[in-house]
N, C-alpha and C positions, 0 to 999 in steps of 0.2 A: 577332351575335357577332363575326364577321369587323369591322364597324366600331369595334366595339372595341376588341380587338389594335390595330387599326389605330389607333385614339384612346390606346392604352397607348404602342405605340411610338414615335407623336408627342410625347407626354409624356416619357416618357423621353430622347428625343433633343432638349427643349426645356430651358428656363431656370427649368422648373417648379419648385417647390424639392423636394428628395428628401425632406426631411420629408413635405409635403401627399402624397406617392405613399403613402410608408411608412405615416404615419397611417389612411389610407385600406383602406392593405389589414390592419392588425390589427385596425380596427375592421368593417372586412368579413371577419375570421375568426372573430371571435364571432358576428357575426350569419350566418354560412355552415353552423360546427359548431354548433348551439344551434337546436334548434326552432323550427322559421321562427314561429309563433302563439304569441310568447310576448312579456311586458310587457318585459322587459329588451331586447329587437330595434328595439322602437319608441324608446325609450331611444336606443340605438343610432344608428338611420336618422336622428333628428332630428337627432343627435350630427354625420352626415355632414354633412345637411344643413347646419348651422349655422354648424359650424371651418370651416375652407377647406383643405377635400380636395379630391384630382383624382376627380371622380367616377365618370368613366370607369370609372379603374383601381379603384373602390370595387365598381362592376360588377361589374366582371370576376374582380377577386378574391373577390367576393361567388360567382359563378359557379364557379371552381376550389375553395374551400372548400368548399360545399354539396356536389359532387359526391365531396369526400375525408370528408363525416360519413356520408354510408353505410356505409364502410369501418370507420371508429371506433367506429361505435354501439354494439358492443358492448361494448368499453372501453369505453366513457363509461358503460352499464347498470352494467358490475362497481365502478366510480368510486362512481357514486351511492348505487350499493345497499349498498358500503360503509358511505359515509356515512349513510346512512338506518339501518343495522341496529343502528350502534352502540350499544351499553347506556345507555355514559355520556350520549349527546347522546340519548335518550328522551324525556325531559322537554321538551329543547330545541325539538324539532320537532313534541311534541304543543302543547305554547305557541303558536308559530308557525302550525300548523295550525286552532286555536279563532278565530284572527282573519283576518276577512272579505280584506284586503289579503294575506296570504301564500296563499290558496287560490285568489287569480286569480294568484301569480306564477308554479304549477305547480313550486315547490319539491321538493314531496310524491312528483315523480315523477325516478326512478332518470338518464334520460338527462338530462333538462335537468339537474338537478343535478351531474350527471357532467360535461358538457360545458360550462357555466358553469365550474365550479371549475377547468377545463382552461385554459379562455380565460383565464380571469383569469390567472393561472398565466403562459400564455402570452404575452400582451398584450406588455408591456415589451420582451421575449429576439425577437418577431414586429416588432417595431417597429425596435429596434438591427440586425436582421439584416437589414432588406428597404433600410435609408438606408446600411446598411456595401454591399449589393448593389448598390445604382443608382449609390452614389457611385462604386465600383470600376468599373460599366460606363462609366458619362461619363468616367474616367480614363482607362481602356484599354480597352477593347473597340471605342465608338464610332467613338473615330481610327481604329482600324485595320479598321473596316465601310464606314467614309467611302472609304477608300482602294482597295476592292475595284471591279476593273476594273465587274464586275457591274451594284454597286450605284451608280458613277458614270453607267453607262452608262443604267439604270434613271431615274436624276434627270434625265439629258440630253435622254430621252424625251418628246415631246410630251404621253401620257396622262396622265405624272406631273405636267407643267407643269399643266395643266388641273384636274387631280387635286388640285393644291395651290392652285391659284385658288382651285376652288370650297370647298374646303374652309375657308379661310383668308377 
């Protein structure tokens, strides 16, 4: 876990593009809040796989999501179950549920549903806010971390020298 922060904050303070971070971590929020055993994750994961994410930061945000869906699960039940109870959509999801491909996507059930319609929902506003985040850091934060007696003195350090051979 620790080499990861450590592989995020490298990322962050390299020439990564803020999109592949960004990317990375909305498509590690659907797959964080949303049922880890479900056919939309695989989706997903290949999805990382595929684009060119920092995968690191897909981890890790994979990591910090999953442990914020504990938290939401019951919102996302009251989400779904919404959706599932309604009169009008009756029909809709008795349809959906007669054919063989929607009853492996686990539709049928209140959280994934709940938490899908969230992600999605979420996806675009998760994406703009995390490349508005990293870009603001490389603007201003980093210069003024770079400059910190600390952290110079930290880089000046033989463990980091070493630390950044081997890493690099």
């Amino acid at each position: 876990m620790i080499s990861m922060i450590l592989k995020l904050i490298k990322a962050l303070n390299s020439d990564i593009g803020p999109w592949q971070i960004a990317l990375a971590g909305a498509l590690a929020m659907v797959i964080g809040l949303t049922p880890l055993w479900s056919v939309h994750n695989l989706v997903i994961l290949l999805l990382a796989f595929v684009l060119r994410v920092h995968l690191a930061s897909f981890f890790l945000f994979w990591a910090l999501f999953t442990g914020l869906a504990y938290l939401l699960d019951p919102w996302f039940h009251q989400i779904g179950l919404y959706w599932l109870t309604q009169a009008s959509l009756n029909g809709f999801w008795t349809n959906l549920y007669q054919q063989d491909i929607w009853q492996v996507l686990h539709f049928n059930r209140s959280i994934t549903l709940g938490s899908l319609i969230v992600t999605l929902l979420a996806f675009a506003p998760t994406m703009l806010l995390l490349r508005w985040a990293i870009t603001r850091y490389r603007a201003s934060l980093m210069p003024w971390l770079n400059k910190l007696k600390l952290v110079q003195l930290l880089k000046g350090s033989r463990w980091y020298q070493l630390y950044a051979r081997v890493n690099d």
